[in-house]
Backbone and ligand atoms as CSV (ligand in chain L), in Angstrom:
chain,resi,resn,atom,element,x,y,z
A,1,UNK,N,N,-2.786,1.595,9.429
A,1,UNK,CA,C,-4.186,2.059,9.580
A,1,UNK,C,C,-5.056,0.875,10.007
A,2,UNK,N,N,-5.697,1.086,11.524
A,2,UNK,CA,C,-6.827,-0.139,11.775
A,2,UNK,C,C,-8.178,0.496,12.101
A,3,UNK,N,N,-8.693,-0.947,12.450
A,3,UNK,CA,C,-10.130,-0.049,12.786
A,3,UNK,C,C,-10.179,0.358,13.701
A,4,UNK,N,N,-9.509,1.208,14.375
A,4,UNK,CA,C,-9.534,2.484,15.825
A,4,UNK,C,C,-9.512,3.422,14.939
A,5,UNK,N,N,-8.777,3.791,13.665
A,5,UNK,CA,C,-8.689,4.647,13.536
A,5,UNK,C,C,-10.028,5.332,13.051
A,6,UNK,N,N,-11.043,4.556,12.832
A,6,UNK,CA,C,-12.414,5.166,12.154
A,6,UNK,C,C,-13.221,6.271,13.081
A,7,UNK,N,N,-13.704,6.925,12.309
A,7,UNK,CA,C,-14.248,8.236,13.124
A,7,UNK,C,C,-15.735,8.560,12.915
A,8,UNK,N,N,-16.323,7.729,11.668
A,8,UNK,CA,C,-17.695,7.489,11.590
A,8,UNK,C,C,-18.399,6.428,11.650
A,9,UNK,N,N,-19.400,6.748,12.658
A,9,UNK,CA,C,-20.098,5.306,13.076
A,9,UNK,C,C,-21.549,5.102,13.316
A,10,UNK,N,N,-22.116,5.257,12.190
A,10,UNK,CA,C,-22.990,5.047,11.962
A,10,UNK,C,C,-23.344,3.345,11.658
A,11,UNK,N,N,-24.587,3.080,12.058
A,11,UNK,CA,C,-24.555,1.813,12.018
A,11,UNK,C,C,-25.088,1.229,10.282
A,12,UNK,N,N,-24.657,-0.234,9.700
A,12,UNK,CA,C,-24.906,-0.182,8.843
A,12,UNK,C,C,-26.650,-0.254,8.443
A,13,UNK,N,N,-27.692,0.203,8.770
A,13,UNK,CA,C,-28.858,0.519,9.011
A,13,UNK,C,C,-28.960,1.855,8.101
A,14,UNK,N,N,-27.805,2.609,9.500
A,14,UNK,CA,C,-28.573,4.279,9.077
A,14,UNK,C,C,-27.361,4.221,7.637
A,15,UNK,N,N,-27.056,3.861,7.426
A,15,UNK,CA,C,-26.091,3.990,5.978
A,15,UNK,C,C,-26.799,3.507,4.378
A,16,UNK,N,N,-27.810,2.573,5.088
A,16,UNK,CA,C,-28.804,1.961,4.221
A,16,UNK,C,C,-29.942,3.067,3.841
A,17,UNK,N,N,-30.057,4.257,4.907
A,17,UNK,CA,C,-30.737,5.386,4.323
A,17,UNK,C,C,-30.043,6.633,2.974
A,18,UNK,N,N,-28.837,6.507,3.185
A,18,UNK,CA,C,-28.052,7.360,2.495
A,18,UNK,C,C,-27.497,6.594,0.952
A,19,UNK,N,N,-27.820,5.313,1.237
A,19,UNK,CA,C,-26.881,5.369,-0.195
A,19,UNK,C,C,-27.922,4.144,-0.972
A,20,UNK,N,N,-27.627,3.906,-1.973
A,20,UNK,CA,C,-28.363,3.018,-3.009
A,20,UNK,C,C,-28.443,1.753,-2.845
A,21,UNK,N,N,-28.952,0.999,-3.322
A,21,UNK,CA,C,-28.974,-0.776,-3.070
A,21,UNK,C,C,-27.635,-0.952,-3.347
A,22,UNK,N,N,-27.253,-1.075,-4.300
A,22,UNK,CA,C,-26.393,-1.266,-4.928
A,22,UNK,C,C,-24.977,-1.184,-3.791
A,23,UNK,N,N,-25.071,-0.178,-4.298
A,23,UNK,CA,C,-23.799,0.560,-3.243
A,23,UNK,C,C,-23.623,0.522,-1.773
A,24,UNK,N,N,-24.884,0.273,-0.696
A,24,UNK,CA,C,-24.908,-0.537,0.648
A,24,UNK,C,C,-24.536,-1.858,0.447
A,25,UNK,N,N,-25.045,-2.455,-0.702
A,25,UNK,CA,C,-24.825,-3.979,-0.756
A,25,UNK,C,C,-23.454,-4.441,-0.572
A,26,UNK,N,N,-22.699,-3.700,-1.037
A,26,UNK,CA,C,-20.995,-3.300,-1.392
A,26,UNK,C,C,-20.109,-3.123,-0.417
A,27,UNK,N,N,-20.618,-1.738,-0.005
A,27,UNK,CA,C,-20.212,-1.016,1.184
A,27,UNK,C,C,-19.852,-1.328,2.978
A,28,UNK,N,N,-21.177,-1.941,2.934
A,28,UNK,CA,C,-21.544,-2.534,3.944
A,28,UNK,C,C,-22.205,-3.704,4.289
A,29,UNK,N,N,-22.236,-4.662,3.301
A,29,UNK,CA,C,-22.582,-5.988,3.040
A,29,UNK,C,C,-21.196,-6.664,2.521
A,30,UNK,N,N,-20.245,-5.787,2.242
A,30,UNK,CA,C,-19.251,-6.880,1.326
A,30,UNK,C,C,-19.668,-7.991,-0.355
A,31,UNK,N,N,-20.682,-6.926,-0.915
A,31,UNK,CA,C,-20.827,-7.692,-2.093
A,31,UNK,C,C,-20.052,-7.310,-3.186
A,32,UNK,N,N,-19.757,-7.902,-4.057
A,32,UNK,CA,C,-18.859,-7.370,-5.642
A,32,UNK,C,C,-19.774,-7.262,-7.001
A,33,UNK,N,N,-19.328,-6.154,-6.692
A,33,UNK,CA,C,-20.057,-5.859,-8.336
A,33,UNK,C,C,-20.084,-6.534,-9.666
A,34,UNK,N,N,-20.963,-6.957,-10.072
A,34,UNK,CA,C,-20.319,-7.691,-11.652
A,34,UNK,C,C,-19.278,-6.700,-12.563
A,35,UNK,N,N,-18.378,-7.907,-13.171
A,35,UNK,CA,C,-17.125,-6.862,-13.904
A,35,UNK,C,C,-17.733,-6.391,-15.141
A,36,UNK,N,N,-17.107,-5.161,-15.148
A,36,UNK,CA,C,-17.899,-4.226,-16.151
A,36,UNK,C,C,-18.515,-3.725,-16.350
A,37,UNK,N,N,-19.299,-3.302,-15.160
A,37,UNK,CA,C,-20.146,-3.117,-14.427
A,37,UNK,C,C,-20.176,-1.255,-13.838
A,38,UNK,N,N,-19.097,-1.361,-13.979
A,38,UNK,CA,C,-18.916,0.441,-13.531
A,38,UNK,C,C,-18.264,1.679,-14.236
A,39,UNK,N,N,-19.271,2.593,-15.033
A,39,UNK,CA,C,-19.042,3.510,-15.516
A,39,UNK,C,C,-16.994,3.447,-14.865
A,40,UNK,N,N,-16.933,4.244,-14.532
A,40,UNK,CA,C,-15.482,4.216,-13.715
A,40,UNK,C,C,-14.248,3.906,-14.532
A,41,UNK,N,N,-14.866,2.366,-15.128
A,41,UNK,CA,C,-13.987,1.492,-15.500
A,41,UNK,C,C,-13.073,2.346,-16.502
A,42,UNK,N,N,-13.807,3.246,-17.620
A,42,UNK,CA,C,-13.790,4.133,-19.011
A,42,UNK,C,C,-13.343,5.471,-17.995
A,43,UNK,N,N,-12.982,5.871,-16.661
A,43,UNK,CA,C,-12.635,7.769,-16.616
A,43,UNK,C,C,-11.111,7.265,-16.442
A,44,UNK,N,N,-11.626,8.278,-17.110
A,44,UNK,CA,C,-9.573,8.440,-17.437
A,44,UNK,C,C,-8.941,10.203,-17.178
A,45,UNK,N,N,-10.072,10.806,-16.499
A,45,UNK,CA,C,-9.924,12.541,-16.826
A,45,UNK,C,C,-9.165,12.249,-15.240
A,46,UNK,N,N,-8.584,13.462,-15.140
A,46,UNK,CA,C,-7.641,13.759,-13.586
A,46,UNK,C,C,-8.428,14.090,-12.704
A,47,UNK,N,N,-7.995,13.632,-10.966
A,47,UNK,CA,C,-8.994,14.353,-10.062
A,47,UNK,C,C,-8.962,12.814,-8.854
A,48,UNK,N,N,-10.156,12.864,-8.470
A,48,UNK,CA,C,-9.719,11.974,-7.181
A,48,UNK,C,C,-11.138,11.189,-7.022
A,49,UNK,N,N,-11.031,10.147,-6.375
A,49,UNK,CA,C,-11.819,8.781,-5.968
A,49,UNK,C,C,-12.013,8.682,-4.861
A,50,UNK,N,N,-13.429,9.280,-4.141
A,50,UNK,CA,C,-13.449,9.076,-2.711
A,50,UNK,C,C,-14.424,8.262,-2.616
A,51,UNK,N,N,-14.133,8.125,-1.698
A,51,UNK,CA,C,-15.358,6.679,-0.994
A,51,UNK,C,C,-16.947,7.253,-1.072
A,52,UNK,N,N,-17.475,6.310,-1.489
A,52,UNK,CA,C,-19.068,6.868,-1.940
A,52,UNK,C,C,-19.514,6.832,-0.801
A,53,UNK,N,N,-19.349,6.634,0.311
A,53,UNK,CA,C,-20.047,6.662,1.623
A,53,UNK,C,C,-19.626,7.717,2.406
A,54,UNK,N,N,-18.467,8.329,2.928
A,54,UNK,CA,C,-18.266,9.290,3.469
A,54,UNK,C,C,-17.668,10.672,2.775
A,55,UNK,N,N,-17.588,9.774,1.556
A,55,UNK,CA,C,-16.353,10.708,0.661
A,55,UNK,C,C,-15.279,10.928,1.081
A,56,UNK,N,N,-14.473,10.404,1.699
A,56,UNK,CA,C,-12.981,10.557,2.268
A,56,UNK,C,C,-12.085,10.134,0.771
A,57,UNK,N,N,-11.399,11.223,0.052
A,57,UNK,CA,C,-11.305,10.853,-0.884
A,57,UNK,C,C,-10.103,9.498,-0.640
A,58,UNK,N,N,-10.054,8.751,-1.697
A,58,UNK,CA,C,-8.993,7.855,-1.351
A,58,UNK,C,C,-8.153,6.970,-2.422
A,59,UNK,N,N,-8.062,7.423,-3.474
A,59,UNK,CA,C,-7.299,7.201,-4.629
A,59,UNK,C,C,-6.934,8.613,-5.716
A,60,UNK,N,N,-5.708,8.743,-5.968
A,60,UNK,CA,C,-6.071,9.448,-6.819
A,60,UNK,C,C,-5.748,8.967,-8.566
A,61,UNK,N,N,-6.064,10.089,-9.371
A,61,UNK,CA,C,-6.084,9.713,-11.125
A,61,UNK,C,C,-4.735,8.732,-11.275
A,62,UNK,N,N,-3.815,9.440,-10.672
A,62,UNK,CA,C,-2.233,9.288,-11.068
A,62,UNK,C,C,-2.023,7.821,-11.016
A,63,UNK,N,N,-3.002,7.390,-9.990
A,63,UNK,CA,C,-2.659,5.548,-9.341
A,63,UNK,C,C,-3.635,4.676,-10.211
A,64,UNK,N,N,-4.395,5.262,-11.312
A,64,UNK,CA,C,-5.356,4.474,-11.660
A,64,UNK,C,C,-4.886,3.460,-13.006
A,65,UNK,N,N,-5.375,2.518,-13.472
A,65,UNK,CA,C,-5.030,1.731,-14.256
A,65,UNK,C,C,-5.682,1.065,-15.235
A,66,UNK,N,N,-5.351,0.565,-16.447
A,66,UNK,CA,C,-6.031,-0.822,-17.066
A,66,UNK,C,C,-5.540,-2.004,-16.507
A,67,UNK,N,N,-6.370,-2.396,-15.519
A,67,UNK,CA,C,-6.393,-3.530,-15.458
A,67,UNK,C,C,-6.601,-4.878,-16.372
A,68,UNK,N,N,-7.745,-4.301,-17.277
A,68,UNK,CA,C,-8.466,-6.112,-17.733
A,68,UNK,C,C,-9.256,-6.591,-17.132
A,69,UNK,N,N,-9.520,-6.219,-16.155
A,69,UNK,CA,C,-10.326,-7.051,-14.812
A,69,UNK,C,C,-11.931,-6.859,-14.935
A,70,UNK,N,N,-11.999,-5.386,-15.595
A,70,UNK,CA,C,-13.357,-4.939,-15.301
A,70,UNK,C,C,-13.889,-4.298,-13.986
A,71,UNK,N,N,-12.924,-4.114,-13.277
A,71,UNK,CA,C,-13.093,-3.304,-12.400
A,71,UNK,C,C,-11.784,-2.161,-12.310
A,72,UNK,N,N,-12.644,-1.196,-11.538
A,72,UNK,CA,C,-11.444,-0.077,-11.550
A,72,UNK,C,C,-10.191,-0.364,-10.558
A,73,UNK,N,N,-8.779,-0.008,-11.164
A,73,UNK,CA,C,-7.809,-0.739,-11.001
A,73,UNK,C,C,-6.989,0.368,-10.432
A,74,UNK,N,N,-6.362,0.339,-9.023
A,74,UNK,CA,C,-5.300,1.497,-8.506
A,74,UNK,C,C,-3.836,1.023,-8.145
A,75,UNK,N,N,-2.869,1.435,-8.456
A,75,UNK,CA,C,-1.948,0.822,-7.882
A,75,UNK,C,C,-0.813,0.873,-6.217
A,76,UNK,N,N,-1.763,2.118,-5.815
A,76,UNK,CA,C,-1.844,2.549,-4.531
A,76,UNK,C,C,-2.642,3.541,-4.324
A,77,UNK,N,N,-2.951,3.434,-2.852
A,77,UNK,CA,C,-4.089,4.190,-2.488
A,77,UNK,C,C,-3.460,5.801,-1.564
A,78,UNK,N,N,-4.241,6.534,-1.566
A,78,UNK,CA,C,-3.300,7.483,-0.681
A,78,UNK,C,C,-3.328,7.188,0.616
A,79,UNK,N,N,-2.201,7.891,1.004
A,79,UNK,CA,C,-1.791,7.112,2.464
A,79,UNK,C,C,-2.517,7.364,3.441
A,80,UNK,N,N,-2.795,6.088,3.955
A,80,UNK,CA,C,-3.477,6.851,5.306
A,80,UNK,C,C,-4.760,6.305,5.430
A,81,UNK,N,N,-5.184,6.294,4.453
A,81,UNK,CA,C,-7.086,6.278,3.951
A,81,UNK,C,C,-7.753,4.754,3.869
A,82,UNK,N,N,-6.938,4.262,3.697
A,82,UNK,CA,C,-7.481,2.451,3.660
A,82,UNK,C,C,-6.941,1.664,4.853
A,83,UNK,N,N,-7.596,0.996,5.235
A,83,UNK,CA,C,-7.658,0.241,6.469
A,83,UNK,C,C,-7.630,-1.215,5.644
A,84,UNK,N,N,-7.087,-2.412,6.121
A,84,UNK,CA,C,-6.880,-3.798,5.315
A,84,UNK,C,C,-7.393,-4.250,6.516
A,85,UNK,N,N,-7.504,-5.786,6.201
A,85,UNK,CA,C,-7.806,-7.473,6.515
A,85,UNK,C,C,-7.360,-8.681,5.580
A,86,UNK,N,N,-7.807,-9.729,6.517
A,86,UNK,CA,C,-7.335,-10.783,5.178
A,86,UNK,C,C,-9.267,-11.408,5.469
A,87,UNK,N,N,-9.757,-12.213,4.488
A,87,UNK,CA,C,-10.699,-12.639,4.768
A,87,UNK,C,C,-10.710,-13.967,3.929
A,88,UNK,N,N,-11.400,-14.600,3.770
A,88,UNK,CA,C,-11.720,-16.098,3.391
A,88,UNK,C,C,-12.307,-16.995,2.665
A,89,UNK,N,N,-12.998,-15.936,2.309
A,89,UNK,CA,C,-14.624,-15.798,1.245
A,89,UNK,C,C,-14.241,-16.861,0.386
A,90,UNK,N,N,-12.962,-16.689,-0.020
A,90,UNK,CA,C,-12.433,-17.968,-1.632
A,90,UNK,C,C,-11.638,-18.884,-1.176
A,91,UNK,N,N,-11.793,-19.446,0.160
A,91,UNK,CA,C,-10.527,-20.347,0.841
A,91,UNK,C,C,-9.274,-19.971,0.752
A,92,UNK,N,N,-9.006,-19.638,-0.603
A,92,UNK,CA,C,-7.706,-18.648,-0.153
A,92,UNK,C,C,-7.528,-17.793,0.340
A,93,UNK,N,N,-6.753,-17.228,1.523
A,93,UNK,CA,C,-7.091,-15.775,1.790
A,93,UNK,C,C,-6.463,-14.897,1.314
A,94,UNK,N,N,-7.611,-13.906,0.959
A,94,UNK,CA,C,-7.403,-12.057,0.350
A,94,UNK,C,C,-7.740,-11.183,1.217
A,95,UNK,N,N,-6.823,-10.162,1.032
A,95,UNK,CA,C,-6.654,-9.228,1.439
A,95,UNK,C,C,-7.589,-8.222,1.232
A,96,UNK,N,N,-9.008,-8.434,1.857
A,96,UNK,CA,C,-9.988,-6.924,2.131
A,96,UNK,C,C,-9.263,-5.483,2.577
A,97,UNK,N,N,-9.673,-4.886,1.707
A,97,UNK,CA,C,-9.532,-2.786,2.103
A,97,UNK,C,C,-10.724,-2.675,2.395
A,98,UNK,N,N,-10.896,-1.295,3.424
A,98,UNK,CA,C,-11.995,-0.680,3.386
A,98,UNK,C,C,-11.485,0.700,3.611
A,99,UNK,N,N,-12.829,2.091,3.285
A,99,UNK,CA,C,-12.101,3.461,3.843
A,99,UNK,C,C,-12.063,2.825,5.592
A,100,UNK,N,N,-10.805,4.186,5.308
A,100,UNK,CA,C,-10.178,4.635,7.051
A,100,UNK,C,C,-11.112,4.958,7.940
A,101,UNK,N,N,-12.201,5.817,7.283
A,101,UNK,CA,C,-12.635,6.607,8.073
A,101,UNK,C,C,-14.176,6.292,8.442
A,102,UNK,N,N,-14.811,5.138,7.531
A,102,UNK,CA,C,-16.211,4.779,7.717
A,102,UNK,C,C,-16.281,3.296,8.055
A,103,UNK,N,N,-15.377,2.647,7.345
A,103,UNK,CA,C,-15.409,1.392,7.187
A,103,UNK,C,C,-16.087,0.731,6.096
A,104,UNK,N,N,-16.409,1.440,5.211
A,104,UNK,CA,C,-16.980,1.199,3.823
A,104,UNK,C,C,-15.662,0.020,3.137
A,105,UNK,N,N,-16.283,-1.413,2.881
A,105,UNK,CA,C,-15.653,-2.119,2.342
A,105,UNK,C,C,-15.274,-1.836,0.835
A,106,UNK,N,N,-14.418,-1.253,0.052
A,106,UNK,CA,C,-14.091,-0.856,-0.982
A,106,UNK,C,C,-14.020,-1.808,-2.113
A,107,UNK,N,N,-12.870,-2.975,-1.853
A,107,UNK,CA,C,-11.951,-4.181,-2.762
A,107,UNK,C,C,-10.490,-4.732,-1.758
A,108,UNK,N,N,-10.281,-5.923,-3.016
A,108,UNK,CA,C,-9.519,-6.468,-2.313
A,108,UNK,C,C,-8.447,-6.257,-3.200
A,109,UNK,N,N,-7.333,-6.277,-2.424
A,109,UNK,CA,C,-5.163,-5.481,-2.942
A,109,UNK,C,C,-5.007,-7.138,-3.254
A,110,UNK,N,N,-4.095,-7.059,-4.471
A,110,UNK,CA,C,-3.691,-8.387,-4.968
A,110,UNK,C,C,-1.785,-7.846,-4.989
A,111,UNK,N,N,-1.244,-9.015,-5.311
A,111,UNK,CA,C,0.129,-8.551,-5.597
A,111,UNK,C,C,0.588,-9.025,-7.136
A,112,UNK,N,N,-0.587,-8.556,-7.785
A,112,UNK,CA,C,0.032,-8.514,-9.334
A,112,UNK,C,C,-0.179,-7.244,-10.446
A,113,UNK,N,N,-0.156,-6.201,-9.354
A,113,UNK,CA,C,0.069,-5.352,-9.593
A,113,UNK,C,C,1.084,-4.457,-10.716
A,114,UNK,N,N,1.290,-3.332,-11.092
A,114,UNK,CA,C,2.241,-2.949,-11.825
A,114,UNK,C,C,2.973,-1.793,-10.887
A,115,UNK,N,N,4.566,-1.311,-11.601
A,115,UNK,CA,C,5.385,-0.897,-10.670
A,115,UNK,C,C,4.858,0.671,-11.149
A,116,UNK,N,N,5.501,1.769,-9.766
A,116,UNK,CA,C,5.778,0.970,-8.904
A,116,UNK,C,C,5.806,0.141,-7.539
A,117,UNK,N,N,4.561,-0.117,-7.543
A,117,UNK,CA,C,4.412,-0.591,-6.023
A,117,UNK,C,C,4.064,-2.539,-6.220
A,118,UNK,N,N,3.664,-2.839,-7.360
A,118,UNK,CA,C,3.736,-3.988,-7.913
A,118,UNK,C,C,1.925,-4.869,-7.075
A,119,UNK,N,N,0.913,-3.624,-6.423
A,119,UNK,CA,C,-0.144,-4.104,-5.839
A,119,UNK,C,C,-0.850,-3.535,-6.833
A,120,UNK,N,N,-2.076,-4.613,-7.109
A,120,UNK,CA,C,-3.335,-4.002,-7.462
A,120,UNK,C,C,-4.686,-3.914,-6.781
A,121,UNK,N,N,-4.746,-2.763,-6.392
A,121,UNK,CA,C,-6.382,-2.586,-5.732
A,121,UNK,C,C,-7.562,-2.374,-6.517
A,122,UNK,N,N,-7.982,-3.446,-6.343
A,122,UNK,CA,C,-9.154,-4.491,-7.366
A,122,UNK,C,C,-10.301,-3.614,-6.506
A,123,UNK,N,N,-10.879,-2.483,-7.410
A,123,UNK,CA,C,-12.191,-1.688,-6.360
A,123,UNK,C,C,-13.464,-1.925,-7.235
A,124,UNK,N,N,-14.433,-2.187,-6.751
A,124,UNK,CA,C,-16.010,-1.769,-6.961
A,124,UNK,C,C,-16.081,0.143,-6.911
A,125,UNK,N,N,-17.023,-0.026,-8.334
A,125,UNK,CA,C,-16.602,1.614,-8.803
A,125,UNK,C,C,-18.129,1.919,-8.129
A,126,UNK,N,N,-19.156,1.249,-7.454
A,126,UNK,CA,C,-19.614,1.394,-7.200
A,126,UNK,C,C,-19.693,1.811,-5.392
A,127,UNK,N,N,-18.574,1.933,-5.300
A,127,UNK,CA,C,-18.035,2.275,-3.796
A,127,UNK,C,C,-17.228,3.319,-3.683
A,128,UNK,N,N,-17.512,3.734,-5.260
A,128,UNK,CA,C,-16.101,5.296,-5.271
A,128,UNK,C,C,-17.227,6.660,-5.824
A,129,UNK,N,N,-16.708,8.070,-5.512
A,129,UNK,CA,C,-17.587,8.762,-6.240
A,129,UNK,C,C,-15.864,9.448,-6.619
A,130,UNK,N,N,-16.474,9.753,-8.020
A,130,UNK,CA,C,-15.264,10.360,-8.849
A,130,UNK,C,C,-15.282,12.213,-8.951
A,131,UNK,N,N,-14.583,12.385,-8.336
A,131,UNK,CA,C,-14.289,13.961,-8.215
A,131,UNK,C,C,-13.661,14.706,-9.417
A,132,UNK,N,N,-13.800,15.275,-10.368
A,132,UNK,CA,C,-12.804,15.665,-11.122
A,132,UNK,C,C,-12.117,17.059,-10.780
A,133,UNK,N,N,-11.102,16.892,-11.284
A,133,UNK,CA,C,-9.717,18.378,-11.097
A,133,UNK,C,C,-10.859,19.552,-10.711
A,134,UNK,N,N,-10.783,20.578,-10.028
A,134,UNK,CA,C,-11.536,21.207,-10.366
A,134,UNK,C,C,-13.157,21.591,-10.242
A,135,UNK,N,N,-13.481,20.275,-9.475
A,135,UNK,CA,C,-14.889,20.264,-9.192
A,135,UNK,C,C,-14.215,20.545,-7.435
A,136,UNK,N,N,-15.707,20.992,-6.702
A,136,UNK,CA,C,-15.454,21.167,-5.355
A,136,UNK,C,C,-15.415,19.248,-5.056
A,137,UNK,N,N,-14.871,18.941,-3.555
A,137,UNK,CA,C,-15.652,17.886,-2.876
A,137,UNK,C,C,-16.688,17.738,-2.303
A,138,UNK,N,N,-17.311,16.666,-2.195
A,138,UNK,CA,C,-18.424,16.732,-1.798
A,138,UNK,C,C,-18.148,16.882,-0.195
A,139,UNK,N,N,-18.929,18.136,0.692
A,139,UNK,CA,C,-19.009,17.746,2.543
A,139,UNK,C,C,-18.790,16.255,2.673
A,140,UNK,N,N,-18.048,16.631,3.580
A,140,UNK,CA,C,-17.885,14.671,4.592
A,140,UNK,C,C,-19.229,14.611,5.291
A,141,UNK,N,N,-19.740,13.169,5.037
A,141,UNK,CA,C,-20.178,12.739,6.016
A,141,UNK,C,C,-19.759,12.243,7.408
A,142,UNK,N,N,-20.596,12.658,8.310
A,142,UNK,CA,C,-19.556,12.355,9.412
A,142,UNK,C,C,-21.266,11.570,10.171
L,1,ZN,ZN,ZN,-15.741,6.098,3.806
């Protein structure tokens, strides 16, 4: 999955109308949330994690985790839906995700993960909206 594959393109401007400080800051600024920081951290009910910007959902319950970290913890994402990079921010380089489909910067995949895929996707819960079993989804933004 790269960035061709994105299908919404809105600029990060008009995205700054739709969503919260917070959550543009994130989204489309690349900022991190302080840990502990996100309701999120505590759901533990079944159902799915889509991207707070387009809603493309993109984790589900089954992959979610205790991390420790203070942020919400997946151990894979569903397929298809996350787009990667490496970036630089800490001299070391990590591995940035964002959704597939907006380019909403999500978190960054570590490899100390648990099995079995042995990755952890380190997300800002402030970049997810939580769907539960049973609730409709929210319309895509497109
Ligand atoms: Zn998205």
């Amino acid at each position: 999955m790269t960035e061709e594959t994105r299908t919404v393109e809105r600029s990060v401007e008009e995205w700054r109308e739709l969503l919260s400080a917070d959550q543009h800051a994130v989204l489309f600024k690349e900022a991190t949330e302080p840990p502990g920081s996100s309701p999120l951290n505590q759901e533990t009910r079944d159902g799915l994690f889509a991207c707070a910007a387009c809603f493309l959902p993109l984790f589900e319950s089954s992959s979610k985790y205790e991390s420790g970290t203070g942020w919400p913890s997946f151990f894979a994402p569903i397929a298809g839906r996350i787009g990667s990079r490496k970036d630089f921010k800490l001299i070391l380089p990590r591995t940035e995700y964002h959704c597939a489909r907006c380019g909403g910067h999500q978190g960054h995949v570590f490899k100390d993960g648990p099995a079995p895929t042995g990755e952890r996707y380190c997300n800002n819960g402030v970049a997810l909206r939580f769907v539960p079993d049973g609730d409709p989804l929210p319309e895509p933004r497109t």
